[in-house]
mmJSON file of the N, C-alpha and C atoms, coordinates in Angstrom:
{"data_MODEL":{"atom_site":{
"group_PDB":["ATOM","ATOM","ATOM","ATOM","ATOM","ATOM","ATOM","ATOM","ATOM","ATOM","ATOM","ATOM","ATOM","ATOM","ATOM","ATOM","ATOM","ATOM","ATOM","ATOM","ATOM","ATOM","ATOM","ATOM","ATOM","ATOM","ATOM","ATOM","ATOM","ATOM","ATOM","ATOM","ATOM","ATOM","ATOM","ATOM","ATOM","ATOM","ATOM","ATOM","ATOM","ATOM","ATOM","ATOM","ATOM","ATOM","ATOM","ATOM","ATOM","ATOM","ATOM","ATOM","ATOM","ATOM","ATOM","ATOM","ATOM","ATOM","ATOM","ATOM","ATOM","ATOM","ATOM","ATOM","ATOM","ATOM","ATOM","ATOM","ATOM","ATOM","ATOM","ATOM","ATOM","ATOM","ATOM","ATOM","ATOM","ATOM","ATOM","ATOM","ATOM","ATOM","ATOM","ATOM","ATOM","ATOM","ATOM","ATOM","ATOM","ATOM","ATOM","ATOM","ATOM","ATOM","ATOM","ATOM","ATOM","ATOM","ATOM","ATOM","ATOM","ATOM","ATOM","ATOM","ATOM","ATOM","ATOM","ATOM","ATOM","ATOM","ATOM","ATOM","ATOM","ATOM","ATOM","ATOM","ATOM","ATOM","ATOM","ATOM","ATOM","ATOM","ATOM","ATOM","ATOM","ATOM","ATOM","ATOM","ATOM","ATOM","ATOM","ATOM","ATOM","ATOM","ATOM","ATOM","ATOM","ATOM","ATOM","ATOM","ATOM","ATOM","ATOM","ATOM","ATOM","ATOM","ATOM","ATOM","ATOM","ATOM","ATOM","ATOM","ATOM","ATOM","ATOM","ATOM","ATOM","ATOM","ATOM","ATOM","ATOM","ATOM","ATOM","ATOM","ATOM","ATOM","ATOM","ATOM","ATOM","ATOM","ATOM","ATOM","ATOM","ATOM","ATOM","ATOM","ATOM","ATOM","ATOM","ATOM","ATOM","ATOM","ATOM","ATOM","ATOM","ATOM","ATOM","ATOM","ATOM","ATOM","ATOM","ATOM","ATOM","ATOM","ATOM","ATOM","ATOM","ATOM","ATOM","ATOM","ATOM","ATOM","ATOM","ATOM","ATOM","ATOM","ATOM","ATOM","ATOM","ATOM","ATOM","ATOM","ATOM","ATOM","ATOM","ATOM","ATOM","ATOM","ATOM","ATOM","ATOM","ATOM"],
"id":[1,2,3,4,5,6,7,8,9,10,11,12,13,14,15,16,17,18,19,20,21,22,23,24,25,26,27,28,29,30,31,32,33,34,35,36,37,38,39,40,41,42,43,44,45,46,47,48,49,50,51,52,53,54,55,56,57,58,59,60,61,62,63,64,65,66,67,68,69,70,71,72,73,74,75,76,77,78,79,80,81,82,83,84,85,86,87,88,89,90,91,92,93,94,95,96,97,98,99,100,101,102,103,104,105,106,107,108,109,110,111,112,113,114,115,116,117,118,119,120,121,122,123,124,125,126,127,128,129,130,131,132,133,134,135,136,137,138,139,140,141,142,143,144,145,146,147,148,149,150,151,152,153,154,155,156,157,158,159,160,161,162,163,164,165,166,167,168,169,170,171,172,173,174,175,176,177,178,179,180,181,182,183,184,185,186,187,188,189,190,191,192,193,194,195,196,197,198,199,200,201,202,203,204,205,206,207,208,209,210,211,212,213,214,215,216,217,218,219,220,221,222],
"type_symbol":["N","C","C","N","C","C","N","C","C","N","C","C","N","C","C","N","C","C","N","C","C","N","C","C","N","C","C","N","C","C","N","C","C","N","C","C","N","C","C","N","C","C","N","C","C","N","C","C","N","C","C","N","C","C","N","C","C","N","C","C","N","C","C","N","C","C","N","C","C","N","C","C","N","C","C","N","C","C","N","C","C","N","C","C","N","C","C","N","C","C","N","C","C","N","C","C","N","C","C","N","C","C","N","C","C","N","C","C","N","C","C","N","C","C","N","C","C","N","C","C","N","C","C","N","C","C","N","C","C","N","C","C","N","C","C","N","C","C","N","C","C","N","C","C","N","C","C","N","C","C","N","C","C","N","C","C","N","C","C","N","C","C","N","C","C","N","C","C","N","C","C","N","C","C","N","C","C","N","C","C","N","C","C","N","C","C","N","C","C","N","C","C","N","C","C","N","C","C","N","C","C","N","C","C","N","C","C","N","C","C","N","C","C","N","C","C","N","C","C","N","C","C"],
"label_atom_id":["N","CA","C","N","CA","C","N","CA","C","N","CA","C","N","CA","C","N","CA","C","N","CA","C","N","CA","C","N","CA","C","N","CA","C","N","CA","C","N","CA","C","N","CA","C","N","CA","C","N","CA","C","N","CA","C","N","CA","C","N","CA","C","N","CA","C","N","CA","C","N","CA","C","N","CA","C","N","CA","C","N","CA","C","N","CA","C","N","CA","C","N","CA","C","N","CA","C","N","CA","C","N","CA","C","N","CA","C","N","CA","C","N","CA","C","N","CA","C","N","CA","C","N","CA","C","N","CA","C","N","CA","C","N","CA","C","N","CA","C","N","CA","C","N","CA","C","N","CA","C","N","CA","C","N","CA","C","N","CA","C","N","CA","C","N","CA","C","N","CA","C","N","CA","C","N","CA","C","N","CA","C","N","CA","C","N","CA","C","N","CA","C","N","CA","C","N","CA","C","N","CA","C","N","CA","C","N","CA","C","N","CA","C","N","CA","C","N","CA","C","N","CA","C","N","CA","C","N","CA","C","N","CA","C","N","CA","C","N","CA","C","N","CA","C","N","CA","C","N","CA","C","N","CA","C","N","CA","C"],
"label_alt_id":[null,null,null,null,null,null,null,null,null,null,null,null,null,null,null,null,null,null,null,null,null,null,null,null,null,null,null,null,null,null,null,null,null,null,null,null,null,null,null,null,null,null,null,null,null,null,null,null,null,null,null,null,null,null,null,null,null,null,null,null,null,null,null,null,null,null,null,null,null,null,null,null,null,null,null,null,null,null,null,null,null,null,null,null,null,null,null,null,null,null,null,null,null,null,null,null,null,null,null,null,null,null,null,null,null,null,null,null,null,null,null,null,null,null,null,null,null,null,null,null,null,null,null,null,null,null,null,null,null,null,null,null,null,null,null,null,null,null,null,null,null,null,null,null,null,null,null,null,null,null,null,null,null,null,null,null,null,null,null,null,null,null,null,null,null,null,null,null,null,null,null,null,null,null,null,null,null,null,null,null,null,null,null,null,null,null,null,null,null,null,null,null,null,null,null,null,null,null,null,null,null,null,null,null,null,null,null,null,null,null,null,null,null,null,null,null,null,null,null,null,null,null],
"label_comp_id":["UNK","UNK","UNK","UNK","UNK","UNK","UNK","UNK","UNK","UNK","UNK","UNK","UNK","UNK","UNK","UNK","UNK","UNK","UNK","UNK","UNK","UNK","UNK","UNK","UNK","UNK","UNK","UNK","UNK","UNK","UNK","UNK","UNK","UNK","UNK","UNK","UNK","UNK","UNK","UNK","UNK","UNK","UNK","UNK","UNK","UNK","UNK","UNK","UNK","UNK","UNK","UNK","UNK","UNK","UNK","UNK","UNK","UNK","UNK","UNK","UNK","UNK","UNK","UNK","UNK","UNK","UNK","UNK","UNK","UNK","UNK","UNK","UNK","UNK","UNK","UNK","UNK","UNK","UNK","UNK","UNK","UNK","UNK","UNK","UNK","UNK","UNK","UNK","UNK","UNK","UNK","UNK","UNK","UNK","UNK","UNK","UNK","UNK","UNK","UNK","UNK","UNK","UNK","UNK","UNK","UNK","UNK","UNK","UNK","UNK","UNK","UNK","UNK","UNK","UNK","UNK","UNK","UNK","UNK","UNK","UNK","UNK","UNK","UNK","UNK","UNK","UNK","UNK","UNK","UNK","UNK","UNK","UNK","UNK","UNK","UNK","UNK","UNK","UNK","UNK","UNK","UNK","UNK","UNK","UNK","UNK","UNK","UNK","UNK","UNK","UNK","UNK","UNK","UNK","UNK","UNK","UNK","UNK","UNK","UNK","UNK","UNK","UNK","UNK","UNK","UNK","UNK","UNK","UNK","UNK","UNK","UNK","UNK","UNK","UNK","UNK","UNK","UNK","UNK","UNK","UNK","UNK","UNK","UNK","UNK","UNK","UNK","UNK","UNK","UNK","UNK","UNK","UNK","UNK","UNK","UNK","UNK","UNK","UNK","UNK","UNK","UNK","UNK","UNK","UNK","UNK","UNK","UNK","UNK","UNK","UNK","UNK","UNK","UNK","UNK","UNK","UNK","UNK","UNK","UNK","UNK","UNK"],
"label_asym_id":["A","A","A","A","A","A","A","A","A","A","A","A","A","A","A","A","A","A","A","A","A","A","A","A","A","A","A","A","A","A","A","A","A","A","A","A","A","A","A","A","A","A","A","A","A","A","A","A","A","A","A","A","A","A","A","A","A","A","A","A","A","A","A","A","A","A","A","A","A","A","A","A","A","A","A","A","A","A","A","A","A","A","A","A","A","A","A","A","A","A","A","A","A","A","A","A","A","A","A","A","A","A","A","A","A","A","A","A","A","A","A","A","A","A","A","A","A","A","A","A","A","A","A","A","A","A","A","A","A","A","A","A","A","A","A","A","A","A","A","A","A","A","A","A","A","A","A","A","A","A","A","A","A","A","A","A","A","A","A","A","A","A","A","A","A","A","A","A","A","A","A","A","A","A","A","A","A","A","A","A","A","A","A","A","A","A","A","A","A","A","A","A","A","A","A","A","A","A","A","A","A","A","A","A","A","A","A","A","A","A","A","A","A","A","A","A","A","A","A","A","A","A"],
"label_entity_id":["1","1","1","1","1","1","1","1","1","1","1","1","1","1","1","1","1","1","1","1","1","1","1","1","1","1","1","1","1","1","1","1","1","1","1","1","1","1","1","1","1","1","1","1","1","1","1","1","1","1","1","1","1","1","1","1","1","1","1","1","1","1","1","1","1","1","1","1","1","1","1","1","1","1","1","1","1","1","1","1","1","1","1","1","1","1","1","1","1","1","1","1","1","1","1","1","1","1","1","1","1","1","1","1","1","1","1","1","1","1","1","1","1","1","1","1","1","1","1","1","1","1","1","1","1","1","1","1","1","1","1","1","1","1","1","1","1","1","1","1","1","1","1","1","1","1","1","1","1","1","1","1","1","1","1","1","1","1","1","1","1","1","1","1","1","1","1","1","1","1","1","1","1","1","1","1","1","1","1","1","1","1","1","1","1","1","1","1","1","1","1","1","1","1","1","1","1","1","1","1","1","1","1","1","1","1","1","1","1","1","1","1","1","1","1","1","1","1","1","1","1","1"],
"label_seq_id":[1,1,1,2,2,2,3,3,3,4,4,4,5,5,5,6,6,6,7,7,7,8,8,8,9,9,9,10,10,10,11,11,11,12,12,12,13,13,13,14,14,14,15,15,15,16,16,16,17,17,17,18,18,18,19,19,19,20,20,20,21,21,21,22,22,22,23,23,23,24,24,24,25,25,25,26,26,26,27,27,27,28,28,28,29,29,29,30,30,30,31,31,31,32,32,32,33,33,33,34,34,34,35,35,35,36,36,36,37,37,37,38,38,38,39,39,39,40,40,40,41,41,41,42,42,42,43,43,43,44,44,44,45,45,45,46,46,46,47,47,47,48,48,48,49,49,49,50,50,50,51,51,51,52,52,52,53,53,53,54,54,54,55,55,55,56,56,56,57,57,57,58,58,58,59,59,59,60,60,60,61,61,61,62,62,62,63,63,63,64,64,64,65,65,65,66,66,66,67,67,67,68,68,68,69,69,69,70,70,70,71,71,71,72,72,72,73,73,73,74,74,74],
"pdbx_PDB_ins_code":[null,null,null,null,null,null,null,null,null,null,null,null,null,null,null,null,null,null,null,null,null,null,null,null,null,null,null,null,null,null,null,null,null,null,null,null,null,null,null,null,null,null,null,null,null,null,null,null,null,null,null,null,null,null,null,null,null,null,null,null,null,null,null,null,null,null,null,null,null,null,null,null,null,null,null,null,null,null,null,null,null,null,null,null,null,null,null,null,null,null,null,null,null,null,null,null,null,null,null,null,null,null,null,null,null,null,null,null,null,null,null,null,null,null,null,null,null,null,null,null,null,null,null,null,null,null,null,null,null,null,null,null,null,null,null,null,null,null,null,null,null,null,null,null,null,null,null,null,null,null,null,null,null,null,null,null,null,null,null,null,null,null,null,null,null,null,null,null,null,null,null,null,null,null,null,null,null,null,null,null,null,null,null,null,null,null,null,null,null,null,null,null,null,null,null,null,null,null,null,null,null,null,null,null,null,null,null,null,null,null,null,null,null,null,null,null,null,null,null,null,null,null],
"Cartn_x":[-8.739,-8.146,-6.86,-6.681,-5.565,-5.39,-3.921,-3.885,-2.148,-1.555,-0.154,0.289,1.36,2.07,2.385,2.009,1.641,3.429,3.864,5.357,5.435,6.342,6.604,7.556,7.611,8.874,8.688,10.559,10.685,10.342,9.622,9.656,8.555,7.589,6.507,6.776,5.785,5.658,4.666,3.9,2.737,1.521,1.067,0.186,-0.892,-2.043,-3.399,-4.163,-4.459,-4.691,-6.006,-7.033,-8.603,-8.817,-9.507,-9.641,-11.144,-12.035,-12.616,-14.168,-15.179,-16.76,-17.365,-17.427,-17.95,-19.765,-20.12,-21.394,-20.906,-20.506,-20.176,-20.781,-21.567,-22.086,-21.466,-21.817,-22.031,-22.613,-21.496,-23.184,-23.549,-24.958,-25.354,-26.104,-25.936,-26.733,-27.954,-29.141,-30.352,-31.438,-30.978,-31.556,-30.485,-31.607,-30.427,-30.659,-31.259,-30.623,-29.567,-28.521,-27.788,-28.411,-27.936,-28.439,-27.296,-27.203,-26.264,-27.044,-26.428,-27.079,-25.687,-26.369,-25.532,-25.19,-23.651,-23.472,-22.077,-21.9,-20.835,-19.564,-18.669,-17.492,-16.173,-15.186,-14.186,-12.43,-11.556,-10.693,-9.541,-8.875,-8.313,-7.418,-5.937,-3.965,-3.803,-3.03,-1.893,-0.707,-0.04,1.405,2.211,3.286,3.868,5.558,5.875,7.557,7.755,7.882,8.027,8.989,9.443,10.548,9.882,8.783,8.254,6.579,6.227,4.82,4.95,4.583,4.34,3.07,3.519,2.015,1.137,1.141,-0.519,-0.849,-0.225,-1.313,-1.654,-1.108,-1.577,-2.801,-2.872,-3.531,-5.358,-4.649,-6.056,-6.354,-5.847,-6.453,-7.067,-6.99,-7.651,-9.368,-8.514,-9.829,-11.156,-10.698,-11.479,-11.775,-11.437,-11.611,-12.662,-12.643,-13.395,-14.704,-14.839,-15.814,-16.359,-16.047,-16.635,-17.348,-16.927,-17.329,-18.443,-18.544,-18.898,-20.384,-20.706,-21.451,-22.428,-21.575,-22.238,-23.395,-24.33,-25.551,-25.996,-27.263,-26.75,-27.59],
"Cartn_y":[3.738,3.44,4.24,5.335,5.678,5.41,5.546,4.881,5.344,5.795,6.09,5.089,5.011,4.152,3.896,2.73,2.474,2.162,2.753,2.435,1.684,0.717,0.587,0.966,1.343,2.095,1.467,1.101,-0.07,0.761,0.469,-1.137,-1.486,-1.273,-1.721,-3.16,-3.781,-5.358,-5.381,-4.48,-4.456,-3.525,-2.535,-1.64,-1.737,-1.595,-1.998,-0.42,-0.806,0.553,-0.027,0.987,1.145,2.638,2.068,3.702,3.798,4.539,5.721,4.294,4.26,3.588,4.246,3.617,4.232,3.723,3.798,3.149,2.92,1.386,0.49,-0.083,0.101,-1.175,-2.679,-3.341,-4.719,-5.905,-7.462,-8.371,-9.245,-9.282,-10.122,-11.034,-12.546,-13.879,-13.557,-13.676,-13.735,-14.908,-16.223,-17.478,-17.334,-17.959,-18.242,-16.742,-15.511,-14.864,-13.666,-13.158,-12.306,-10.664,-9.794,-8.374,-7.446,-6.646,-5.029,-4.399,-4.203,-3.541,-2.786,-1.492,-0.651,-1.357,-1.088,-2.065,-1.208,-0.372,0.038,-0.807,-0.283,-1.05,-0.169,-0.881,0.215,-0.554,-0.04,-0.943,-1.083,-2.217,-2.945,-3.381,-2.626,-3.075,-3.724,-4.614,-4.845,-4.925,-4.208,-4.219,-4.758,-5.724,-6.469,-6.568,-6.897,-7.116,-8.883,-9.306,-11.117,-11.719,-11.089,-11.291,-11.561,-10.68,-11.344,-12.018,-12.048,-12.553,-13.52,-14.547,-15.368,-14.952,-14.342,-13.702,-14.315,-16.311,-16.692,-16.429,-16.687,-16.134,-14.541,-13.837,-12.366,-12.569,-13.083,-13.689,-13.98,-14.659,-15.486,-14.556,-13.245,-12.19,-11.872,-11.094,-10.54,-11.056,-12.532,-13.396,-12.814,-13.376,-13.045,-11.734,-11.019,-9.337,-8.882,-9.33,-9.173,-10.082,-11.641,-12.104,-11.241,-10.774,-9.974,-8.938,-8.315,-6.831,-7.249,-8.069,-8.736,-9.145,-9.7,-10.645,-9.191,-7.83,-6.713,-6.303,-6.335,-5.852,-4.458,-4.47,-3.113,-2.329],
"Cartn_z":[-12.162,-10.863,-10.727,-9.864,-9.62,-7.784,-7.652,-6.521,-6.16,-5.566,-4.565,-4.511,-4.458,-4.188,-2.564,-1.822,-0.211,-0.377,0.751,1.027,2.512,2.465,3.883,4.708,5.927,6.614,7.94,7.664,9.097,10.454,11.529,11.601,10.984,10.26,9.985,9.205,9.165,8.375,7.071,7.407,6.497,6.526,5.555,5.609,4.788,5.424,5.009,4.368,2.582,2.014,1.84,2.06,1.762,0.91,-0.041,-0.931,-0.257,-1.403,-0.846,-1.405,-0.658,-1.135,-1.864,-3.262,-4.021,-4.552,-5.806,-5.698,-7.326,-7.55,-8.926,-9.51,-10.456,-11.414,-11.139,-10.831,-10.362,-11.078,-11.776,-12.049,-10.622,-10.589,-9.104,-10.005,-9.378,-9.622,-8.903,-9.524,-9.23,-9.49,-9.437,-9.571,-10.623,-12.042,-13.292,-13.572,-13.549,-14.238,-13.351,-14.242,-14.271,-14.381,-13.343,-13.199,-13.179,-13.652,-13.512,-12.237,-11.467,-10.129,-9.628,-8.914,-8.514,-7.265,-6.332,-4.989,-4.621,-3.193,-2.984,-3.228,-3.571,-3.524,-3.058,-2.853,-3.039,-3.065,-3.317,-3.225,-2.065,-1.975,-1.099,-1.295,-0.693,-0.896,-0.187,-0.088,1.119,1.063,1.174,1.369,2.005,1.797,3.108,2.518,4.118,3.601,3.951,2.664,2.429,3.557,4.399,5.512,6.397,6.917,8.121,7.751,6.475,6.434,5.237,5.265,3.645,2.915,1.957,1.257,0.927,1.113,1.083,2.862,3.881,4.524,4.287,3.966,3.519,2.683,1.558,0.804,1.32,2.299,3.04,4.0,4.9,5.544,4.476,3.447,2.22,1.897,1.578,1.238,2.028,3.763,4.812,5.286,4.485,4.993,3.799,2.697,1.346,2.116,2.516,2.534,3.861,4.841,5.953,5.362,4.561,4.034,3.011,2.396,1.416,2.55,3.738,4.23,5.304,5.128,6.035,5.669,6.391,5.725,5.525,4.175,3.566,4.514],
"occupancy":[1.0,1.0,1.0,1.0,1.0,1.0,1.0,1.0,1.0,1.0,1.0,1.0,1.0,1.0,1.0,1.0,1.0,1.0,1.0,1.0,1.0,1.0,1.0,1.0,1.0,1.0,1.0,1.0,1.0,1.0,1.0,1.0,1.0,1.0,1.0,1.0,1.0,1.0,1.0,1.0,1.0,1.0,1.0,1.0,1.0,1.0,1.0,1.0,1.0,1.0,1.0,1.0,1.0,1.0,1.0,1.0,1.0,1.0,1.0,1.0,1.0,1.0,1.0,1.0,1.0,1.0,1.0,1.0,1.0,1.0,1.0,1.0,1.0,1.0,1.0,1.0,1.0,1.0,1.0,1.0,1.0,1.0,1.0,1.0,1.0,1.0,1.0,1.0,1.0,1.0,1.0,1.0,1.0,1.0,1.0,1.0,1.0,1.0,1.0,1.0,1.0,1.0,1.0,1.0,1.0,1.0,1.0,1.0,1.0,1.0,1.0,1.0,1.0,1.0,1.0,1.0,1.0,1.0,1.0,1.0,1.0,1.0,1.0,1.0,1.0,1.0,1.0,1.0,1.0,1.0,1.0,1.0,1.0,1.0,1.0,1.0,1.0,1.0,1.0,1.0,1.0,1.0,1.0,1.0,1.0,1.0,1.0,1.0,1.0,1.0,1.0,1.0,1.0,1.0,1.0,1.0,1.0,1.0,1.0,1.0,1.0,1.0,1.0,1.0,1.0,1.0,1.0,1.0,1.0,1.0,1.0,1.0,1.0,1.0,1.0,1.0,1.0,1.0,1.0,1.0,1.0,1.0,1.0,1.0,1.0,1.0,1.0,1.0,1.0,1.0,1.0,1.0,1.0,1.0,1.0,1.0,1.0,1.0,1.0,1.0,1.0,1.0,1.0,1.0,1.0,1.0,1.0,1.0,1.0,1.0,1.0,1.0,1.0,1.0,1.0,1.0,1.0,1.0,1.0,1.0,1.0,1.0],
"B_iso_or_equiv":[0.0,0.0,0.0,0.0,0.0,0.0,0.0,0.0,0.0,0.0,0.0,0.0,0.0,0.0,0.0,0.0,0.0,0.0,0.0,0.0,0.0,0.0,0.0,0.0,0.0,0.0,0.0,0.0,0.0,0.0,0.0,0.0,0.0,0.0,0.0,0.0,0.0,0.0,0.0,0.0,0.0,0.0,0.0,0.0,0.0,0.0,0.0,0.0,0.0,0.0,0.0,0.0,0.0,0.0,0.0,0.0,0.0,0.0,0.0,0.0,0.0,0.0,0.0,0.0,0.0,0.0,0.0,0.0,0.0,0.0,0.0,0.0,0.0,0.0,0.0,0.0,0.0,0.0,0.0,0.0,0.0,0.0,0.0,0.0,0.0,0.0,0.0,0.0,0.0,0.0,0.0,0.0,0.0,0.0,0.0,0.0,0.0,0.0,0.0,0.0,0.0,0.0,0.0,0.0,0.0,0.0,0.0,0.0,0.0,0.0,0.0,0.0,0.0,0.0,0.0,0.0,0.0,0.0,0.0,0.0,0.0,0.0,0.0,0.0,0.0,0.0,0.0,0.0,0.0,0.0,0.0,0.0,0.0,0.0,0.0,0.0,0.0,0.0,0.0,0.0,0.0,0.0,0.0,0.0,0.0,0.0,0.0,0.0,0.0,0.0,0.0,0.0,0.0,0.0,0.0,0.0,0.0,0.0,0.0,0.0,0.0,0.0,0.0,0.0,0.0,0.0,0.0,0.0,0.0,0.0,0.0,0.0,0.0,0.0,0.0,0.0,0.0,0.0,0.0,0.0,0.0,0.0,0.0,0.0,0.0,0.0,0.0,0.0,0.0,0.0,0.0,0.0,0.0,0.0,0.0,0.0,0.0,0.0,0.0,0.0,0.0,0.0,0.0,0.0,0.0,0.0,0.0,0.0,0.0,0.0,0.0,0.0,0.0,0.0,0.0,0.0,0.0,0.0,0.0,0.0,0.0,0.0],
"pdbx_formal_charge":[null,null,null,null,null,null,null,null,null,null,null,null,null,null,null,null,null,null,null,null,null,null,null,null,null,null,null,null,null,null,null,null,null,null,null,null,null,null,null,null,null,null,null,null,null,null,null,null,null,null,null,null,null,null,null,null,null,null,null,null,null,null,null,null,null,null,null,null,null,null,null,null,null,null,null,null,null,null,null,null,null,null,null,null,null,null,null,null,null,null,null,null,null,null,null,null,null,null,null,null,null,null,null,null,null,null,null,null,null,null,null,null,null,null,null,null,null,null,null,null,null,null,null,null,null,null,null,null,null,null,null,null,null,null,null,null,null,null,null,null,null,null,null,null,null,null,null,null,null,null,null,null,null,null,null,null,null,null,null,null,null,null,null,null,null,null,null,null,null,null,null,null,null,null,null,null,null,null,null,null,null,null,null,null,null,null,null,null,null,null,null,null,null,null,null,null,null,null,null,null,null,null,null,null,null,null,null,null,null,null,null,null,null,null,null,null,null,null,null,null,null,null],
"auth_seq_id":[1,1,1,2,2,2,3,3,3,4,4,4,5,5,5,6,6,6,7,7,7,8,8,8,9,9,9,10,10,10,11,11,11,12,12,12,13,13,13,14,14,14,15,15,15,16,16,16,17,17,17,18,18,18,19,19,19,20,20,20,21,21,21,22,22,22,23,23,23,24,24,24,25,25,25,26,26,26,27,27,27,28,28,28,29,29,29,30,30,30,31,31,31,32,32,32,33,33,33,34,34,34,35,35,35,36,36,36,37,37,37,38,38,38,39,39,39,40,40,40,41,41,41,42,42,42,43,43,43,44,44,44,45,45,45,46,46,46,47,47,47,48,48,48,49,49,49,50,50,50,51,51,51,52,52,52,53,53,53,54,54,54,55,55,55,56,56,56,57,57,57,58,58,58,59,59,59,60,60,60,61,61,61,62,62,62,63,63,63,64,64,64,65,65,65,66,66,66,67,67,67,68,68,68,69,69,69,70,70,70,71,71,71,72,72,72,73,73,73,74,74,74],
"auth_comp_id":["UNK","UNK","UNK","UNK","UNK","UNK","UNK","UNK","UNK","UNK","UNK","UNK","UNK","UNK","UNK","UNK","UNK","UNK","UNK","UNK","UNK","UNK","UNK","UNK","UNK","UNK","UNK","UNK","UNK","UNK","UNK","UNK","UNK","UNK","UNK","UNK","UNK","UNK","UNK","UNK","UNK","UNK","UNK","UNK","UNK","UNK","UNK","UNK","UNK","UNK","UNK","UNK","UNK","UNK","UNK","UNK","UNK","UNK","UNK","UNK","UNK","UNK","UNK","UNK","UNK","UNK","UNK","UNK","UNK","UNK","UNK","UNK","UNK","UNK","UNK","UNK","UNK","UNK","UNK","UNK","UNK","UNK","UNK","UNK","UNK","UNK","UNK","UNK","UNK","UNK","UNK","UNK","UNK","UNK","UNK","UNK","UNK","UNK","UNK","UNK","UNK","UNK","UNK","UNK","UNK","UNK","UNK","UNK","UNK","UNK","UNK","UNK","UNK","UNK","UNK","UNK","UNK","UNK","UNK","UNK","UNK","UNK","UNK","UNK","UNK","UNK","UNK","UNK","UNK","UNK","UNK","UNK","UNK","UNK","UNK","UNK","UNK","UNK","UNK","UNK","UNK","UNK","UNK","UNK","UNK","UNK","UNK","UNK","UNK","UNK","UNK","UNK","UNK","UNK","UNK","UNK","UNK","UNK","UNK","UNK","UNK","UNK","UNK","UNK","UNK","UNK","UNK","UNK","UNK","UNK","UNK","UNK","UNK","UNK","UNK","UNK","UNK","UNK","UNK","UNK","UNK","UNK","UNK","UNK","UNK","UNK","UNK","UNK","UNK","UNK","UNK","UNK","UNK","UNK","UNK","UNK","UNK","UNK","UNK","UNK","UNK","UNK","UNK","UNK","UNK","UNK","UNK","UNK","UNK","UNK","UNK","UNK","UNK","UNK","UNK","UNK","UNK","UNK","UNK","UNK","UNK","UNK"],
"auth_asym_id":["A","A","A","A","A","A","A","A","A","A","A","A","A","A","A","A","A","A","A","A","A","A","A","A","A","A","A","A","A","A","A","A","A","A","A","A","A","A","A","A","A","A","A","A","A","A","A","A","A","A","A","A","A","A","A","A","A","A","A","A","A","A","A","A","A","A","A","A","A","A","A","A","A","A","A","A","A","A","A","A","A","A","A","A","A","A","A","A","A","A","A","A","A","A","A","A","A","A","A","A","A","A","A","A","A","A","A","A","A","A","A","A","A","A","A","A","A","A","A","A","A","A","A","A","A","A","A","A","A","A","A","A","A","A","A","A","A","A","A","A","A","A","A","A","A","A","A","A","A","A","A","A","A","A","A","A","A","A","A","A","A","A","A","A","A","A","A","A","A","A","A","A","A","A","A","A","A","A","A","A","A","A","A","A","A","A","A","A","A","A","A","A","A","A","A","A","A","A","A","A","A","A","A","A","A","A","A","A","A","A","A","A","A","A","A","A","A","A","A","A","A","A"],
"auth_atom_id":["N","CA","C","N","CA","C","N","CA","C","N","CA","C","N","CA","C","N","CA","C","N","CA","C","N","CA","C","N","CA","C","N","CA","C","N","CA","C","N","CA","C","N","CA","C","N","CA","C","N","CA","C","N","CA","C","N","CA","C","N","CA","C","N","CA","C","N","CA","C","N","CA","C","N","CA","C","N","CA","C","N","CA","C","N","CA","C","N","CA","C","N","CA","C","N","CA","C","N","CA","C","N","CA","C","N","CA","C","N","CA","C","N","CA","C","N","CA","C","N","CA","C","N","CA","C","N","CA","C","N","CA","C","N","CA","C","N","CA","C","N","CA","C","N","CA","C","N","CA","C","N","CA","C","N","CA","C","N","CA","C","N","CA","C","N","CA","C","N","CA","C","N","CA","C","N","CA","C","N","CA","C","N","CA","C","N","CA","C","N","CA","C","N","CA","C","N","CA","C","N","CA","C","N","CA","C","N","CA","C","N","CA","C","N","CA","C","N","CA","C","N","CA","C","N","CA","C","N","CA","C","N","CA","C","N","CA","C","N","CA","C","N","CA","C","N","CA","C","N","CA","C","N","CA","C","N","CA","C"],
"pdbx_PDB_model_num":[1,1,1,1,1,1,1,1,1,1,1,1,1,1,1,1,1,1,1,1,1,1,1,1,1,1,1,1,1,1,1,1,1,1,1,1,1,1,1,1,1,1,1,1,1,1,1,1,1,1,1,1,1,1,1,1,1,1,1,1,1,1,1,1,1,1,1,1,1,1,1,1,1,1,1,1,1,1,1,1,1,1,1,1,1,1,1,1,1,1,1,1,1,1,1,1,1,1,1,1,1,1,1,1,1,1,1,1,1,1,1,1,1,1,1,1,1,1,1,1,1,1,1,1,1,1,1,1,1,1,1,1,1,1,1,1,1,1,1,1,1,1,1,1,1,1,1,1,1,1,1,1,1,1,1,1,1,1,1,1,1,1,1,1,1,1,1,1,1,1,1,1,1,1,1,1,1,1,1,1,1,1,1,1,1,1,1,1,1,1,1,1,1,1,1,1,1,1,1,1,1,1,1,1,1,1,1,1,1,1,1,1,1,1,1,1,1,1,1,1,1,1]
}}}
C-alpha cells in the first residue's frame, strides 16, 4: 500500500481519497464453507478537520459508502 499524503487546505473541511480498482484475493462465506476468490477492491481515506466534523459521524459516511459499493452489482 503506498499512498500520499491527502492534505487539507482551508476552506475545505474534508477530502475524500479513492485509489485506483484493483482485482484482490478475497475470503467470501459460501454457506459454511470459506473461498479465496478474486473481487475488485480498492482503497478508501477520509480526511477531515475535527473542528467542523465529529469523526464518528465521518466514521458512519464511510461505513455507508463501503456498504453501497459493497451492495453494487458486479
Amino acid at each position: 500500500l503506498l499512498a500520499a499524503p491527502i492534505i487539507i487546505n482551508q476552506p475545505q473541511s474534508a477530502i475524500l481519497g479513492v485509489g485506483k480498482l484493483e482485482k484482490r484475493p478475497v475470503v467470501v462465506d459460501e454457506g459454511d464453507e470459506e473461498k479465496i476468490m478474486v473481487r475488485p477492491r480498492c482503497y478508501v481515506t477520509l480526511t477531515l478537520d475535527h473542528r467542523v466534523m465529529d469523526g464518528h459521524r465521518a466514521n458512519r459516511f464511510l461505513e455507508a459508502l463501503v456498504h453501497t459499493l459493497g451492495a453494487w452489482p458486479a
